[in-house]
N, CA and C atoms as an extended XYZ file, in Angstrom:
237
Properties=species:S:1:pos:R:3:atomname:S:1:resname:S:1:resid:I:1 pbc="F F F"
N         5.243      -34.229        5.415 N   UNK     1
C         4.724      -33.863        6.721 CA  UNK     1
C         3.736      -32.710        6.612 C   UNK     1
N         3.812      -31.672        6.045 N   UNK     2
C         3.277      -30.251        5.375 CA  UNK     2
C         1.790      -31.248        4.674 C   UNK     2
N         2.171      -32.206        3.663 N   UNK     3
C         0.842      -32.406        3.694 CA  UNK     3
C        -0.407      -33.111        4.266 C   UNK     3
N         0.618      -33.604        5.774 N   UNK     4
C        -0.271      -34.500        6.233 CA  UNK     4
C        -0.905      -33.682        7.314 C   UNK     4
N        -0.569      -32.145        7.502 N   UNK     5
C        -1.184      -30.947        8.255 CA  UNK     5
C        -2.339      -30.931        7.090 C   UNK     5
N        -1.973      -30.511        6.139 N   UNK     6
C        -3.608      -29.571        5.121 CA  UNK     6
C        -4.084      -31.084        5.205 C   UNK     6
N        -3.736      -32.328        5.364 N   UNK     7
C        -5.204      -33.544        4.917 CA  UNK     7
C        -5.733      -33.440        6.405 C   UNK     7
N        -5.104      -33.308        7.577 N   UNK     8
C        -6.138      -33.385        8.596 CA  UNK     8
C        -6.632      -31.956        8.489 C   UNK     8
N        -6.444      -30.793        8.086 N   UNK     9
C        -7.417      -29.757        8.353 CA  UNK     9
C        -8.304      -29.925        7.281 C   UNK     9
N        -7.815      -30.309        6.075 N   UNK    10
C        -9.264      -31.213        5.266 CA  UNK    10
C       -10.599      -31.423        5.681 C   UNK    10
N        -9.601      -32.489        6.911 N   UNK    11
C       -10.895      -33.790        7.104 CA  UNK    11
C       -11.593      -32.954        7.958 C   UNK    11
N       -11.026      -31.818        9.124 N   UNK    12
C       -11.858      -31.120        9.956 CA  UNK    12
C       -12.796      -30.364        9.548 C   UNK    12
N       -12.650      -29.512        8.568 N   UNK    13
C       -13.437      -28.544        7.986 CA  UNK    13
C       -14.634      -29.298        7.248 C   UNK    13
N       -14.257      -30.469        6.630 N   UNK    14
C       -15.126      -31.458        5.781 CA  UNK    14
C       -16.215      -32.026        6.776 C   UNK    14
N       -15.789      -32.009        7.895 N   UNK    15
C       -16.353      -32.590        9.191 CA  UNK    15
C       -17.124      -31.634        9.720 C   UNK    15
N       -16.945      -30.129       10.038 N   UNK    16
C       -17.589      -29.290       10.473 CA  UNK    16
C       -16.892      -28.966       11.934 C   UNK    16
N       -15.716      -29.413       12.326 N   UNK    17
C       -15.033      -29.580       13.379 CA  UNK    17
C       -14.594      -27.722       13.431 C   UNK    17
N       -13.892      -27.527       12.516 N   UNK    18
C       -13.255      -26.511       12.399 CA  UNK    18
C       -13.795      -25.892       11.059 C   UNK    18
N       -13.836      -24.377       11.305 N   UNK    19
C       -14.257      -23.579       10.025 CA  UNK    19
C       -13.211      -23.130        9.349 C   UNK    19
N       -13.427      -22.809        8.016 N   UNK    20
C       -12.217      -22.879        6.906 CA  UNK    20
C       -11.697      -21.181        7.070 C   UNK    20
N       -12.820      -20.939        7.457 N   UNK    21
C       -11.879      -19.278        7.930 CA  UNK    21
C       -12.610      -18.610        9.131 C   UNK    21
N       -11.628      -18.128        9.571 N   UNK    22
C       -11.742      -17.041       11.009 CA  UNK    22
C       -12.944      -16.027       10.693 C   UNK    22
N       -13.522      -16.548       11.835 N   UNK    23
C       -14.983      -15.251       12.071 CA  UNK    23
C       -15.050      -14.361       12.909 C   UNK    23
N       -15.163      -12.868       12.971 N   UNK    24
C       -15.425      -12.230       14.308 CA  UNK    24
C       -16.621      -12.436       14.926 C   UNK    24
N       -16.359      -12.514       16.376 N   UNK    25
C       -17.614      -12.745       17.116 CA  UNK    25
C       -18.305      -12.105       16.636 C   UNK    25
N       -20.032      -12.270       16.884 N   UNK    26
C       -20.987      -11.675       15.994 CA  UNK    26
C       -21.471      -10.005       16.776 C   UNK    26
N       -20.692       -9.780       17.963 N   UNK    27
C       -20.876       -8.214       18.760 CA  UNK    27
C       -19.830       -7.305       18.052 C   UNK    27
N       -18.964       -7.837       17.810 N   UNK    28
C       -17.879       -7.333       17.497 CA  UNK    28
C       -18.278       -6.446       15.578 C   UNK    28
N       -18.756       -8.054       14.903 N   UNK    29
C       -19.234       -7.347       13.728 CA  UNK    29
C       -20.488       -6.176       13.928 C   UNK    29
N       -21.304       -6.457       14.966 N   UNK    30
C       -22.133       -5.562       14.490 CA  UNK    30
C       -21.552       -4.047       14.989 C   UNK    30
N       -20.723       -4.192       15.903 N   UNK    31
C       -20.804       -2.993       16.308 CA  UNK    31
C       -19.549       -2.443       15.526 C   UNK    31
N       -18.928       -2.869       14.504 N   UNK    32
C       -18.288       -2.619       13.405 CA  UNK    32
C       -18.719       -1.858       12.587 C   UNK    32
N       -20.075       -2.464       12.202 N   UNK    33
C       -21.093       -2.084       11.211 CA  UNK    33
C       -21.566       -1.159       11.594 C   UNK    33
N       -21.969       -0.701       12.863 N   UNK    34
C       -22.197        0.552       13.671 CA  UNK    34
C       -21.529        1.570       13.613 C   UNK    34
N       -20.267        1.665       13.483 N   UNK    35
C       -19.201        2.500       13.517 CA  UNK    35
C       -19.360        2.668       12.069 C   UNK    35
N       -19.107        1.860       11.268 N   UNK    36
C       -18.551        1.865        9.737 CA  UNK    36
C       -20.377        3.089        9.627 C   UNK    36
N       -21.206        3.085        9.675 N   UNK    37
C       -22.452        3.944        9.438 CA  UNK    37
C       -22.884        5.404        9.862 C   UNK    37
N       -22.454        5.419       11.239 N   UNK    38
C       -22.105        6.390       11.831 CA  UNK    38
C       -20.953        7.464       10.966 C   UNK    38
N       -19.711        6.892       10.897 N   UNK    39
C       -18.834        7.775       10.097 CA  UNK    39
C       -18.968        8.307        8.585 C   UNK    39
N       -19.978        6.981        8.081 N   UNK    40
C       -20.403        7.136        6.362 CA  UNK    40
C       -21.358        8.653        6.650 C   UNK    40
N       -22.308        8.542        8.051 N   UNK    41
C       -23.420        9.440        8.110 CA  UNK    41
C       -22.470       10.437        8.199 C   UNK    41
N       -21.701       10.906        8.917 N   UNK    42
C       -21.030       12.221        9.394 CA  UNK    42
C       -20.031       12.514        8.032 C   UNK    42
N       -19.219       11.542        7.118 N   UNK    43
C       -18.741       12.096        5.855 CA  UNK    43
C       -19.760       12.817        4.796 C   UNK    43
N       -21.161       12.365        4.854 N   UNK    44
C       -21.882       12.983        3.835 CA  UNK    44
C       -22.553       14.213        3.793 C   UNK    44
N       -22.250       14.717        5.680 N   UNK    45
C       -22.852       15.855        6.116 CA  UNK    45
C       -21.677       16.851        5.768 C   UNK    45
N       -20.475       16.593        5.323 N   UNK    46
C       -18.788       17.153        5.195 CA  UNK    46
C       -19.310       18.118        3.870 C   UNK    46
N       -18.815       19.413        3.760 N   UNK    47
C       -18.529       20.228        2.926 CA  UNK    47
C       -18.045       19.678        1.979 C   UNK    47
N       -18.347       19.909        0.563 N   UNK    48
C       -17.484       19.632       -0.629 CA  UNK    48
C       -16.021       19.666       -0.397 C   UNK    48
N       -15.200       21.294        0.106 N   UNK    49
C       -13.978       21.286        0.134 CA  UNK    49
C       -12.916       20.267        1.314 C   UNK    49
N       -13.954       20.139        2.393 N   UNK    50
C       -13.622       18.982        3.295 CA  UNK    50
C       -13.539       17.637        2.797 C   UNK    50
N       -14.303       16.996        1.786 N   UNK    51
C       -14.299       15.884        1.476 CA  UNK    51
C       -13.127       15.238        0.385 C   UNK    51
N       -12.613       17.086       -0.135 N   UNK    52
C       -11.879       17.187       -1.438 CA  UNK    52
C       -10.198       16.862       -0.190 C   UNK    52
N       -10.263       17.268        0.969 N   UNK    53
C        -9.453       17.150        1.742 CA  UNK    53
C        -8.908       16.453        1.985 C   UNK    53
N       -10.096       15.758        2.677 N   UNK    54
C        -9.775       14.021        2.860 CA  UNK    54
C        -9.208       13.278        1.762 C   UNK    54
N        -9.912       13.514        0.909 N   UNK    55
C        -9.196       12.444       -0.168 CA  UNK    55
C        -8.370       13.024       -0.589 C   UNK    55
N        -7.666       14.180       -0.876 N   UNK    56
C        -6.081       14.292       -1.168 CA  UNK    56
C        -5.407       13.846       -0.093 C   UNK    56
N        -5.357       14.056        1.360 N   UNK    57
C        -5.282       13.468        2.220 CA  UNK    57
C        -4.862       11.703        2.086 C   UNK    57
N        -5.753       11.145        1.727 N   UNK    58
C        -5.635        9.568        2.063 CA  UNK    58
C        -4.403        9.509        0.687 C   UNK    58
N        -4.800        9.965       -0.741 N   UNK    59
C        -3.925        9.220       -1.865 CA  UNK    59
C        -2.820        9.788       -1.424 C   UNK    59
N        -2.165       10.489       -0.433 N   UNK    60
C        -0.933       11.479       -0.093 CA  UNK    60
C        -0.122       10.368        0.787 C   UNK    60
N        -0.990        9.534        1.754 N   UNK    61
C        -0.708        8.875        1.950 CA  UNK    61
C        -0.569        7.372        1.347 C   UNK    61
N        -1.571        7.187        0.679 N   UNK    62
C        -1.022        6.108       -0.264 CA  UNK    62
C        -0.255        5.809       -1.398 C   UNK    62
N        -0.025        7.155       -1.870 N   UNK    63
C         1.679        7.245       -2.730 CA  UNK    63
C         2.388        6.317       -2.728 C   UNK    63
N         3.249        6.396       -1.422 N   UNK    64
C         4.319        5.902       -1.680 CA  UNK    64
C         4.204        4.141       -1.410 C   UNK    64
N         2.749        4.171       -1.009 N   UNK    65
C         2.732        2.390       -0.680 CA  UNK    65
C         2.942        1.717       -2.172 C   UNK    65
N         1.817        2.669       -3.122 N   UNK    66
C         1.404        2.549       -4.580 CA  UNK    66
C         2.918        2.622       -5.215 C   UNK    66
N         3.736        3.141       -5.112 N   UNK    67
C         5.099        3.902       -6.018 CA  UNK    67
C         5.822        2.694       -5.626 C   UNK    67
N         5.789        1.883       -4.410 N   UNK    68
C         6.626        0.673       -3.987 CA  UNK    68
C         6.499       -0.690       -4.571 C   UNK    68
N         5.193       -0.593       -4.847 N   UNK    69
C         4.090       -2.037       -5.206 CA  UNK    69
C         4.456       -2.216       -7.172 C   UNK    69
N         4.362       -0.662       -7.977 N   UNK    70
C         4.449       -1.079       -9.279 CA  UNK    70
C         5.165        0.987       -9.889 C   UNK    70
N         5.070        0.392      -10.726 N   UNK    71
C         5.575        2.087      -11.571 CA  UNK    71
C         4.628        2.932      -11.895 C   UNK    71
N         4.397        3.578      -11.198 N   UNK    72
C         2.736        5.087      -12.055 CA  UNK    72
C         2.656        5.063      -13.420 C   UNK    72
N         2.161        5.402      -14.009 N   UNK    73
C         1.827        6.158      -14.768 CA  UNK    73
C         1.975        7.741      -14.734 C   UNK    73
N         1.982        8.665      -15.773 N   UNK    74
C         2.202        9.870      -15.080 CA  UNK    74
C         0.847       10.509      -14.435 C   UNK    74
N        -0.136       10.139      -15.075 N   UNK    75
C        -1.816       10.481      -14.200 CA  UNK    75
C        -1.738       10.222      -12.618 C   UNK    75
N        -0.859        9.298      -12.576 N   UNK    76
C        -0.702        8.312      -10.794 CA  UNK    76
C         0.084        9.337      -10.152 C   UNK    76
N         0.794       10.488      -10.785 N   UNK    77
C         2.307       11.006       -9.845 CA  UNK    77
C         1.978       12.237       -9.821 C   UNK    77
N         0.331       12.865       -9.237 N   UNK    78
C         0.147       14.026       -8.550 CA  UNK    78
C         1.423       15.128       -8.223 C   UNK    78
N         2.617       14.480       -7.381 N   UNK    79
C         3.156       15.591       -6.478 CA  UNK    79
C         4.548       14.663       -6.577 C   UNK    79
């Protein structure tokens, strides 16, 4: 039954009926892309020690996702 779902989404996508993957509307991307530029512009105007911030900041938070997923190394185990 399971494969008689993937042969008709097959035949749709093969058809042009349906696309093989999800698109964001095209306002949505740009104004994504808008945002995503804007913030790149305002990180590069950031002080050295601000930027050193942030990124202890983010890996502080990604620790423990990283420590869950596989085993560090000791270079990986900052704190």
């Amino acid at each position: 039954m399971l494969s008689d779902t993937f042969r008709l989404i097959n035949e749709l996508v093969a058809a042009g009926v349906i696309t093989q993957y999800a698109r964001p509307a095209p306002e949505f991307a740009a104004a994504q892309r808008r945002s995503k530029e804007l913030r790149r512009r305002q990180q590069t105007q950031l002080p050295f020690d601000e930027k050193i911030r942030l990124l202890l900041d983010l890996r502080r938070k990604l620790y423990p996702v990283l420590q869950q997923r596989r085993r560090l190394p000791p270079w990986e185990r900052p704190w």
